[in-house]
C-alpha positions in Angstrom: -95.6 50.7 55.3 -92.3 49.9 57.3 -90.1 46.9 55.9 -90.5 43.4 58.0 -89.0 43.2 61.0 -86.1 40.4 60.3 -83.6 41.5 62.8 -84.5 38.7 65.1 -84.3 36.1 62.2 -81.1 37.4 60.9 -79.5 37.5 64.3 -80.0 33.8 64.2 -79.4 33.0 61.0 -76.0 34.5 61.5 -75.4 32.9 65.1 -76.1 29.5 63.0 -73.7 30.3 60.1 -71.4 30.4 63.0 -72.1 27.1 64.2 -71.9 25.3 61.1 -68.3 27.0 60.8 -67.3 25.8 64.2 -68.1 22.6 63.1 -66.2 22.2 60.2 -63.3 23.1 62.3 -64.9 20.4 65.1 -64.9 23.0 67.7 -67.5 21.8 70.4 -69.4 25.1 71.6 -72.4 24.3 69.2 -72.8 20.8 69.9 -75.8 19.7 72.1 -75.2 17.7 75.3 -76.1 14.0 73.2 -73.7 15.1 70.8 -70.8 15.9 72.9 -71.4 12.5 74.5 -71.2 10.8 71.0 -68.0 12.5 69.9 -66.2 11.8 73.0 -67.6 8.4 73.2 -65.7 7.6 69.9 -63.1 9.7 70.8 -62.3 7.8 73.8 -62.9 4.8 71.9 -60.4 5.1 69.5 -57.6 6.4 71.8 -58.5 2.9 74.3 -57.6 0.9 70.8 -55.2 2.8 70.1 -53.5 2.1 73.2 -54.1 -1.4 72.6 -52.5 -1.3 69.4 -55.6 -2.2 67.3 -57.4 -0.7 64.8 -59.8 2.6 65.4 -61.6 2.3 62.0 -64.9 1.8 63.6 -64.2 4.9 66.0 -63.3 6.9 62.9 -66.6 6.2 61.2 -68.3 6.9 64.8 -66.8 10.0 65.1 -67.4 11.0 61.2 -71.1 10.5 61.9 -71.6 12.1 64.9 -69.5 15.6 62.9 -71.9 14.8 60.0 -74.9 14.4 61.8 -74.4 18.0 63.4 -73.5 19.4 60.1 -76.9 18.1 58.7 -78.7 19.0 62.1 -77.2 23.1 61.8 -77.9 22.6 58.1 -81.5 22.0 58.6 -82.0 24.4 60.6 -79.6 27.2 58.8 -82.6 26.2 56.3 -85.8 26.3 58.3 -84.5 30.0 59.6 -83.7 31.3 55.9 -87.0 30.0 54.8 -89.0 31.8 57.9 -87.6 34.8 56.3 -88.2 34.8 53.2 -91.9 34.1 54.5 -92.3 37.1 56.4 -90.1 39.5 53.7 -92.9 37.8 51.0 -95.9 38.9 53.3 -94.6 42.0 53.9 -94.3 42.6 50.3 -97.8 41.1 49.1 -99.2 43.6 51.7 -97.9 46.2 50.8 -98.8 45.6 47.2 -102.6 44.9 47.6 -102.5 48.2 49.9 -101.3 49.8 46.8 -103.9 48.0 44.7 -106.9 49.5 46.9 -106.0 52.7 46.7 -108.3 55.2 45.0 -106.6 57.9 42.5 
């Protein structure tokens, strides 16, 4: 029997390792449209008091949980990929061994 076909998994398991990387370095690529909007939104925010000569502490914390809430979203999902995976490997593997159970010597 051939081993599981995890290319597909593994492609994406690695594009998301990616992602989370990005993020750490709050690069924007990986961030969905509602994201982007939230991090600028605070962004903006925070410059505007700024300018006024005010405190940003509320746009900090904005901006902190919009960063973390992608982290936790590309987390989650970094999880639910690596979990898929070891599914199908552990299929493959219980196949293979009750193949090798039922065979006659």
């Amino acid at each position: 029997m051939a081993k599981p076909n995890t290319s597909r998994l593994d492609r994406e398991i690695r594009l998301t390792e990616r992602k989370i990387q990005a993020v750490q370095k709050e690069e924007f690529w990986p961030l969905t449209g509602a994201e982007r909007r939230k991090v600028r939104g605070a962004l903006v925010g925070g410059s505007y008091r700024v300018l006024r000569g005010k405190s940003t502490g509320r746009a900090e914390r904005a901006l902190e949980e919009a960063w973390n809430a992608v982290n936790t979203r590309l987390g989650a999902e970094l999880a639910a990929l690596q979990k898929e995976r070891q599914r199908i490997v552990g299929e493959a593997a219980a196949e293979k061994a009750a193949k090798k159970s039922s065979g006659w010597w």
